[in-house]
C-alpha positions as CSV (number, residue, x, y, z in Angstrom):
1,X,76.8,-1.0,-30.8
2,X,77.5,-4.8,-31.5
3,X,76.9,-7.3,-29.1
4,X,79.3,-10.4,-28.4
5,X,77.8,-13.9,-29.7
6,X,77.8,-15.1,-26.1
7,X,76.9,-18.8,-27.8
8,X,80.5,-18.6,-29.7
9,X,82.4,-17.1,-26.8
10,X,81.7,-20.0,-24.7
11,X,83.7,-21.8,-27.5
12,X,86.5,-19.9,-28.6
13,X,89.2,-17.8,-27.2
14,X,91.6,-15.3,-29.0
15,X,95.1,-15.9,-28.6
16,X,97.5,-12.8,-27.7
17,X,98.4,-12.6,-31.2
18,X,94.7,-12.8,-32.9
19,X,94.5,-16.3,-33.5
20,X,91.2,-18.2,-32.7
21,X,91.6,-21.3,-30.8
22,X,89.0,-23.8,-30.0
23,X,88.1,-27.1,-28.6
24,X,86.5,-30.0,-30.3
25,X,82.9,-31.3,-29.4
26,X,82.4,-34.8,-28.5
27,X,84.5,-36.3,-25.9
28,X,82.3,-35.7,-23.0
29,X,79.3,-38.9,-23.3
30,X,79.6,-41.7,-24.8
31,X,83.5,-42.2,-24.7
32,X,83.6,-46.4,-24.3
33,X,83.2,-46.6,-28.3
34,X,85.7,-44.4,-28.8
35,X,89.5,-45.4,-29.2
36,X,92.2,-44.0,-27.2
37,X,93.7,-42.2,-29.7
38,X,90.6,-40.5,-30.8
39,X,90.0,-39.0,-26.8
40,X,93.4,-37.6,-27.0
41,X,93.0,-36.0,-30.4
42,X,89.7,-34.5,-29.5
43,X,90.8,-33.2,-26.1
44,X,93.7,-31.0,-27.4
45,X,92.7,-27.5,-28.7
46,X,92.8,-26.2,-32.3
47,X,93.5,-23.4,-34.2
48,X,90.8,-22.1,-37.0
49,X,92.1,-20.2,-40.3
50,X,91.1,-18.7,-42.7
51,X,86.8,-17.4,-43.5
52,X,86.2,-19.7,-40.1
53,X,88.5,-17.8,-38.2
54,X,87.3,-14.5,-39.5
55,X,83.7,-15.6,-38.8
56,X,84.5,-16.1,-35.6
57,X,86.0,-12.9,-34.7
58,X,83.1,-11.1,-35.9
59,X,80.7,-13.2,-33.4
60,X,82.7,-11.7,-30.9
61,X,84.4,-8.3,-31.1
62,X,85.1,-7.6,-27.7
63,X,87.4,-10.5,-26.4
């Protein structure tokens, strides 16, 4: 039996269609030094391809 990364499933979720989709670190300390544009880029989610996304989905093969 394999057991679910539960360290990765706090970060990533898997889309209906299989796709992994994450959000980047860094936008919650520390945010005066950081432009505008920056905060928004880092606050919208992502999608991972390729060996990352694969990776990913083996951390967690229950979600």
């Amino acid at each position: 039996m394999m057991k679910t990364k539960k360290s990765a499933a706090k970060r990533i979720k898997i889309t209906a269609r299989g796709k992994v989709k994450h959000w980047s670190p860094g936008k919650s300390h520390l945010n005066r030094k950081k432009d505008r544009k920056r905060l928004r880029r880092l606050k919208k989610a992502k999608v991972l391809t390729g060996q990352q996304a694969h990776n990913y989905k083996l951390l967690v093969p229950y979600m």
